[in-house]
C-alpha positions in Angstrom: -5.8 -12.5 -32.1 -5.5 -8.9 -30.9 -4.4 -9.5 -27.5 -1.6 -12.2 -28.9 -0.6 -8.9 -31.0 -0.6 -6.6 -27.7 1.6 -8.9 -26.0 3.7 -9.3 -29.2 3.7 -5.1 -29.5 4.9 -4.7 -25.8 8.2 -6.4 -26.3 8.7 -4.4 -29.3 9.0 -1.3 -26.7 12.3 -1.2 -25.7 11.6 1.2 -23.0 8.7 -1.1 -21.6 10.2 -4.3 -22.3 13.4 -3.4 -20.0 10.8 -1.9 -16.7 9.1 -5.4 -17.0 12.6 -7.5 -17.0 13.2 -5.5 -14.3 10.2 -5.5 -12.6 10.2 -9.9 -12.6 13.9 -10.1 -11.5 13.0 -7.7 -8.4 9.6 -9.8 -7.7 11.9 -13.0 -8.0 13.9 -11.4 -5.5 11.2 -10.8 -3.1 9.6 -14.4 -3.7 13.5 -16.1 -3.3 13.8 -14.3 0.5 10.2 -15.6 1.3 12.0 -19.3 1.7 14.5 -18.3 3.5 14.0 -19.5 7.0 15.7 -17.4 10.1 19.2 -18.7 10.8 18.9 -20.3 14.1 15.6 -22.2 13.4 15.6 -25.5 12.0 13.6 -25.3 8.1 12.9 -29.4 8.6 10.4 -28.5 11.8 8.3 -25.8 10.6 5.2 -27.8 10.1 3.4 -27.3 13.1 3.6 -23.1 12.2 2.3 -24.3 8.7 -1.0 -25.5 10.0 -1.6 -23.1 12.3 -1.2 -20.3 9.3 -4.1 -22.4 7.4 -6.6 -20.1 8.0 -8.8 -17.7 10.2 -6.6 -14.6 10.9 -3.1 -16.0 10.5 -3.9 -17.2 7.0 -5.0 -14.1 5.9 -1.3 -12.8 7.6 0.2 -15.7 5.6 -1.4 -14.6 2.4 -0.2 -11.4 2.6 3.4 -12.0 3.1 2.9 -14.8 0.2 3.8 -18.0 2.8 7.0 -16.0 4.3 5.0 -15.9 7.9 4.4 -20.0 8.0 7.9 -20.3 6.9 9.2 -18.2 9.5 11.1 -16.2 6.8 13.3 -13.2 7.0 10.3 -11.3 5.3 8.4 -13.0 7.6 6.8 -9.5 8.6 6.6 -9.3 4.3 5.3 -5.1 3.6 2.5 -4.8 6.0 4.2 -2.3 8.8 5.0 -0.4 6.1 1.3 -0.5 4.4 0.6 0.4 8.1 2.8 3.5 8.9 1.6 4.9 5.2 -1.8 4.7 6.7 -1.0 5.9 10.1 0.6 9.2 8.2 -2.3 9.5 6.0 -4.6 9.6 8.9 -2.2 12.3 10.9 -2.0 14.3 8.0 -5.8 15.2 9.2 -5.0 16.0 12.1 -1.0 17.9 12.5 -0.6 21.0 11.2 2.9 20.2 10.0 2.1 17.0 7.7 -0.9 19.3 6.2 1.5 21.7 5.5 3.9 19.3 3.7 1.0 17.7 1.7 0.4 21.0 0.0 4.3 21.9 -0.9 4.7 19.3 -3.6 7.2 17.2 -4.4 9.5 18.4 -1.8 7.2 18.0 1.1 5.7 14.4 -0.1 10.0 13.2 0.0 10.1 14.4 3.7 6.6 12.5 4.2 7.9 9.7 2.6 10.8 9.6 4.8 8.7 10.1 7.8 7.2 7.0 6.8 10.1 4.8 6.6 11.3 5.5 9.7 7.4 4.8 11.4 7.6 1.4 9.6 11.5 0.8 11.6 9.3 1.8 14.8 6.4 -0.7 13.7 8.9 -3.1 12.8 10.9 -3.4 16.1 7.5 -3.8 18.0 5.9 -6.7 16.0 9.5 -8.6 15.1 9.9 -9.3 19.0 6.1 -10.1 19.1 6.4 -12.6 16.3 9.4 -14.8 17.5 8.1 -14.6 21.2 4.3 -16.4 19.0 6.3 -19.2 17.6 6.5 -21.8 20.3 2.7 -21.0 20.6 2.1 -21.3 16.7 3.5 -25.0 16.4 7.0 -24.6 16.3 9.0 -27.3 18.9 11.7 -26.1 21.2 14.2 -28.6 19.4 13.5 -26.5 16.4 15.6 -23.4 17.7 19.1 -24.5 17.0 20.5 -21.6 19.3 17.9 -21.6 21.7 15.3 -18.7 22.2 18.2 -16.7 24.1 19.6 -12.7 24.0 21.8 -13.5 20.9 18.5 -15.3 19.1 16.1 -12.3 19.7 19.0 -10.2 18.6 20.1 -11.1 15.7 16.3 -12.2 14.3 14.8 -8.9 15.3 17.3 -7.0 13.1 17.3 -9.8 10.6 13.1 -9.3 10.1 13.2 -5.7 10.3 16.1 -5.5 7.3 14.3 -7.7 5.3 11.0 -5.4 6.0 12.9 -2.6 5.0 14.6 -4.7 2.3 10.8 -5.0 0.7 10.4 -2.0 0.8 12.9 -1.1 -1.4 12.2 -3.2 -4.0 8.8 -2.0 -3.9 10.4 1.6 -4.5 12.6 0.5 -7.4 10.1 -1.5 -8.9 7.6 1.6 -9.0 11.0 3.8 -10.1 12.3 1.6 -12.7 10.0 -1.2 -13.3 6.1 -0.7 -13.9 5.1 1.3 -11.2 2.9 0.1 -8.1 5.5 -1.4 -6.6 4.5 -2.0 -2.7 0.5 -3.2 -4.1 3.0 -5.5 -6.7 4.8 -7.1 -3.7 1.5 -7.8 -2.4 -0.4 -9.0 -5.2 2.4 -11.2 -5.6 2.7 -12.7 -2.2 -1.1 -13.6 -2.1 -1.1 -14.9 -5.7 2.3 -17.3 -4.9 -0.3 -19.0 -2.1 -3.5 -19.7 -4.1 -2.1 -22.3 -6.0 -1.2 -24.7 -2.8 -4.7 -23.5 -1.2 -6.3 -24.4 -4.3 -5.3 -28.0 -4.6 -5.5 -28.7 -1.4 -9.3 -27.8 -1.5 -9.5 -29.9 -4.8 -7.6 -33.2 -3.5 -10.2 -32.8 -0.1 -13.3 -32.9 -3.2 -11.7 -35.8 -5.3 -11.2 -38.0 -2.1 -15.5 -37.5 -2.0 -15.9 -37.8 -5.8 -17.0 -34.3 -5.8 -15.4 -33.2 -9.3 -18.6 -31.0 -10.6 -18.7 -29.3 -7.0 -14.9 -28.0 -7.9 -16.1 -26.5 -11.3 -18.7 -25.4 -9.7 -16.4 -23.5 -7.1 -14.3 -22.4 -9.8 -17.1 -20.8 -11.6 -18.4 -18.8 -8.9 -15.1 -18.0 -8.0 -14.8 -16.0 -11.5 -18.2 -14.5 -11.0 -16.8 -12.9 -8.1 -13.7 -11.8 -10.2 -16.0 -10.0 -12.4 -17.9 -8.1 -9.4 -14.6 -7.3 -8.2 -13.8 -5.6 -11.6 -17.0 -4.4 -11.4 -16.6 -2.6 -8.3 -13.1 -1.2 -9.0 -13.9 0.1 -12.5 -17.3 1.7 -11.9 -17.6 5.2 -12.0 -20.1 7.6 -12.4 -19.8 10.5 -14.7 -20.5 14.2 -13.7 -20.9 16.0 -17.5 -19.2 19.2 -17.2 -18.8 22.2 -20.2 -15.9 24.5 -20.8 -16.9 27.6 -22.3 -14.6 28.6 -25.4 -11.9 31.9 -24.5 -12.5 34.3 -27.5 -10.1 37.1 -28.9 -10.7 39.7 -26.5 -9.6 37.2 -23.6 -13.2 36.7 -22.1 -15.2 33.7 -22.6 -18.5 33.1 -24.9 -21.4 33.1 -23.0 -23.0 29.9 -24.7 -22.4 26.8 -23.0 -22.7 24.9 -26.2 -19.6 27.0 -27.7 -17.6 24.7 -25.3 -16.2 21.6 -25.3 -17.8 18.7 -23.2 -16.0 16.9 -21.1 -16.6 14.4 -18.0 -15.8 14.3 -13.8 -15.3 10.8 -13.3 -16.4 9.6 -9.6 -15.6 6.4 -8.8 -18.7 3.9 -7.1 -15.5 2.4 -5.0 -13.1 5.7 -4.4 -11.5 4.3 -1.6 -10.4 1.2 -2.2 -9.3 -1.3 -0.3 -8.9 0.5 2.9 -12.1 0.5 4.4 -11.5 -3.0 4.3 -7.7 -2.8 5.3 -8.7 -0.4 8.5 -11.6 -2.7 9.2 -9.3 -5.8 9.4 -7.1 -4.2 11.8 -10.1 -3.2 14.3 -11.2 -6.9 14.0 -7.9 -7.8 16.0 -9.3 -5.7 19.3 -12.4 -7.3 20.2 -10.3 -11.2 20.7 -8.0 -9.2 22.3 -9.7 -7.5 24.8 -12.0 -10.8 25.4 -8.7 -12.2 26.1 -7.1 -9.4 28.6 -7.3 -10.2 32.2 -9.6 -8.0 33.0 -12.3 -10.2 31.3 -10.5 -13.3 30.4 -12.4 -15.3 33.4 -15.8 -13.8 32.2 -18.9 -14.8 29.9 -18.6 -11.7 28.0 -14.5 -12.3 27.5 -15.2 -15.7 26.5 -18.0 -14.8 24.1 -16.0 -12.1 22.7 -12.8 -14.7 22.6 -14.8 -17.4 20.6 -16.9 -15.2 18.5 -14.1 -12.5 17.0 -11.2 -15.1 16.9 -13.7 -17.0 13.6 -13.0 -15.2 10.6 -15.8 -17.0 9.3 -18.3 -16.5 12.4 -21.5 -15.0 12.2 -20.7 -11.7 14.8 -17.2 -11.4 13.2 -18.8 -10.7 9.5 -21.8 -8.6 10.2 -19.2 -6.6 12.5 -16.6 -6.5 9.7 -19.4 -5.4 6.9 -20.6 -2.5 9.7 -17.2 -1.7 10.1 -16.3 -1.2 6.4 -19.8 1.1 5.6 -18.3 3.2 7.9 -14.5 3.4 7.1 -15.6 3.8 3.3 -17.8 6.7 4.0 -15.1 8.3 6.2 -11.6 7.5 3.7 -14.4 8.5 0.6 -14.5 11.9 3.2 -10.7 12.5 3.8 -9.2 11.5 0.1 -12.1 12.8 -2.4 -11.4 16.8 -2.2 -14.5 17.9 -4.3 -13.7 21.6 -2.7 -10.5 21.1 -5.0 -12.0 19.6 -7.5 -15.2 22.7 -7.9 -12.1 25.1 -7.4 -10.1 23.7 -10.4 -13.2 23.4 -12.5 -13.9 27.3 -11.7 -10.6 28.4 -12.3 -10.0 26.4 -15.5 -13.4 28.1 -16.7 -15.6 24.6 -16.7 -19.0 24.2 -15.2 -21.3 21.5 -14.4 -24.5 22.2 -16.4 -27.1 24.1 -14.1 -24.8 23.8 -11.2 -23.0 27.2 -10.2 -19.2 27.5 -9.8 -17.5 27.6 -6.6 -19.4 26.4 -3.0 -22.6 25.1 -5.0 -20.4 23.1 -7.2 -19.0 21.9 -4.3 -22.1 20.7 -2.7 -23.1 19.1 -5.7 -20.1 17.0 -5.9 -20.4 16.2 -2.3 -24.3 14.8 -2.5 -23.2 12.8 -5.6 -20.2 11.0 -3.6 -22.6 10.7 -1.1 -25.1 8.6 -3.1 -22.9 6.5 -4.9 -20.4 5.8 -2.0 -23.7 3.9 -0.3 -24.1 1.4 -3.0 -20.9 1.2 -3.4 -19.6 0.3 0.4 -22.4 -1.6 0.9 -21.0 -4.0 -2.4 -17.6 -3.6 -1.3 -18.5 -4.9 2.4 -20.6 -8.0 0.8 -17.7 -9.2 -1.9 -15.7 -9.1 1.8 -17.7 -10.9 3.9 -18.6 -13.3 1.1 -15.6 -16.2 2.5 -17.6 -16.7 5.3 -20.9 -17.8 3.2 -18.6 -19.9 1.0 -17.8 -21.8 4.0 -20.7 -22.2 5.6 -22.7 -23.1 2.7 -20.5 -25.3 0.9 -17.7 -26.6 2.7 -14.5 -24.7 0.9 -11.5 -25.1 2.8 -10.7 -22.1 4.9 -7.4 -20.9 2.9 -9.0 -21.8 -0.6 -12.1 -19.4 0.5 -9.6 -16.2 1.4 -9.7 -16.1 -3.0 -13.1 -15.3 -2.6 -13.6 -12.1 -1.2 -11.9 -9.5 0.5 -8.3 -8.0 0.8 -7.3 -10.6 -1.0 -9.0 -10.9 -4.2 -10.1 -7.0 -4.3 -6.2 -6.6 -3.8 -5.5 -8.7 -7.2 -8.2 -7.5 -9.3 -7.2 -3.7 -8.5 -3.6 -4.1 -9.0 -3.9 -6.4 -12.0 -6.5 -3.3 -13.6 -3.8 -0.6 -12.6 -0.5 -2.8 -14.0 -2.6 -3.6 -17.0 -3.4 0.6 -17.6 0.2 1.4 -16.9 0.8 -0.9 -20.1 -1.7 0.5 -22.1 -0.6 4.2 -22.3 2.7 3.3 -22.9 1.2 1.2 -26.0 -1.2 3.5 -26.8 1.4 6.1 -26.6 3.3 4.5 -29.1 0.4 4.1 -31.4 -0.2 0.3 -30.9 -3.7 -1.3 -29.6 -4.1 -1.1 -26.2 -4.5 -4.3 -23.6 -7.6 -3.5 -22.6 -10.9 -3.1 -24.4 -11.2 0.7 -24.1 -7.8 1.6 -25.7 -7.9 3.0 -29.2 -5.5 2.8 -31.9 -3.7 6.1 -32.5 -2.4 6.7 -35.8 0.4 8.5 -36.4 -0.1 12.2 -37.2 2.3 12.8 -40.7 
């Protein structure tokens, strides 16, 4: 088989063969430090914090930091603040003068943004590691279970344990894009949810077999691939803006006739943005429990409603909220990261054109009402593949954790990084003039 062959061909890389060794001993790393509990809190009594991670919002927490948050972990806060400060940055960058200013000086001003970003995620850090112990008692965990009590030294010595182990992660996610295969941080991640979908899985299946429901877990599993293949779907589908480069001649101009040129394509992507619209939308979804819950409307109908309606990840009001919320995000990240001024300016200056399209502003526009057109369809899949745990539990009973694999961060999360891993290993095949991974690499012969 030619993907037996691929595999075969990448270990015959040297170059590649050594990122990926390197790349599995770091993600080992990452997934040892995920058992290990706090010091002060006793491993034997974490079950109570287990159950409560199950599902709803803290199992999608849980998920992300691959089980580290339920086992009260020193990478219990797993990459998250630091997925949060990059977006916090991004979204300044809008706004301050200064971080626009170092966006557009290269690789000198994207190390001082990087470094502004590491020390956000130490300020985001010391604010949720206090949070976190101070939610333990309340998540399940008994007062025995604190060895050292829930004193000074205890809050001490934890807070600067999670927020070195934070830091830690992120490191590894940093070597592992320097020296491994690249994506590091989305890696970390991918890993983390991955290393809890086989437990959520069988506990799903032994809660079927106890009701002799074996064709209902094949049935699961099947649409659960369906879904899969939407979410490649999404990620992968672009639409292709043909554009013509007209051929320099002798004298230094160019030939007038468009056909003289060489055709190439602007590929927009139907999904440009991601997962963040769904990342940003998540986060918002925390405000309306907690306000419900604040004092000023904690002894009210409407706090109550809002309590009992936006604390259900699988509620009704929570989803069509959450879809809203992501239609809107993916039109404004689609806004702020697609810069089709650049991209009409680039295609002007390197002498291409879009066929009856003018360079420069009308270009521009073009691009603009095409991202426009797609980004609609496109959010609008993007916010149904995310809301689409919340039918699978309603409609058919799936266990709350098994269902996070459906939808979402979590699965759009996998597919995307498993797509860009997978690409990273194709040009460095295809560069070497083996077959490719994936379907669409060619097989380059060597030029004598």
């Amino acid at each position: 088989m030619k993907f037996i062959e691929s595999i075969k061909n990448v270990w015959k890389i040297e170059e590649l063969r050594n990122r990926i060794i390197v790349t599995l001993g770091l993600l080992l790393v990452y997934r040892f430090g995920a058992q290990v509990v706090l010091p002060g809190i006793d491993a034997s009594q974490l079950g109570g914090l287990a159950d409560s991670a199950d599902g709803g919002l803290l199992g999608l927490l849980n998920a992300f930091t691959g089980g580290a948050f339920a086992n009260a972990s020193v990478f219990a806060l797993g990459i998250m603040p630091y997925i949060s400060a990059s977006i916090v940055v991004q979204l300044m960058g809008i706004a301050i003068p200064y971080l626009q200013k170092l966006q557009k000086e290269g690789a000198s001003g994207q190390k001082k943004i990087t470094q502004i970003t590491r020390w956000l995620t130490i300020a985001i850090c010391l604010l949720q590691a206090p949070g976190y112990l101070a939610a333990l008692p309340q998540l399940g965990i008994p007062p025995s279970a604190f060895l050292l009590g829930t004193g000074f030294l205890f809050y001490f010595s934890s807070v600067t344990i999670l927020v070195t182990g934070c830091i830690f992660a992120m490191w590894l996610g940093e070597k592992i894009t320097d020296k491994g295969i690249g994506n590091g941080i989305s890696l970390l991640i991918m890993v983390g949810i991955i290393a809890t979908l086989p437990q959520s899985f069988i506990q799903n299946a032994a809660t079927r077999l106890e009701g002799n429901n074996v064709m209902l877990i094949l049935f699961e599993l099947v649409i659960w691939f369906v879904i899969i293949l939407a979410s490649i779907m999404l990620v992968m589908g672009v639409r292709r803006i043909a554009v013509q480069y007209a051929r320099r001649t002798a004298s230094g101009g160019y030939e007038k006739s468009a056909m003289a040129g060489s055709r190439q394509y602007i590929p927009l992507k139907l999904n440009a943005s991601g997962v963040m619209p769904i990342i940003f939308a998540q986060a918002i979804m925390f405000v309306p429990s907690w306000i419900g819950g604040s004092a000023l409307l904690k002894d009210s109908t409407v706090g109550a409603w809002m309590q009992a309606n936006y604390s259900d990840l699988f509620g009704f009001w929570y989803n069509v909220t959450f879809a809203l919320l992501i239609i809107v995000f993916t039109y404004f990240y689609t806004a702020i990261t697609v810069p089709t001024n650049k991209m009409a300016d680039d295609l002007k200056r390197s002498g291409g054109f879009i066929p009856g399209i003018r360079p420069g502003s009308e270009t521009s526009e073009y691009l603009d009402k095409i991202m426009s057109q797609i980004t609609l369809p496109g959010s609008i899949f993007l916010a149904l593949i995310a809301v689409f745990p919340a039918f699978i539990v309603k409609l058919m009973g799936v266990s709350q954790g098994w269902a996070l694999f459906f939808g979402g961060t979590s699965l759009l999360i996998m597919v995307g990084v498993a797509i860009d891993t997978m690409q990273q290993i194709n040009s460095y095949l295809l560069n070497r003039h083996y077959d490719g991974l994936m379907k669409t690499g060619k097989n380059r012969k060597a030029v004598a």
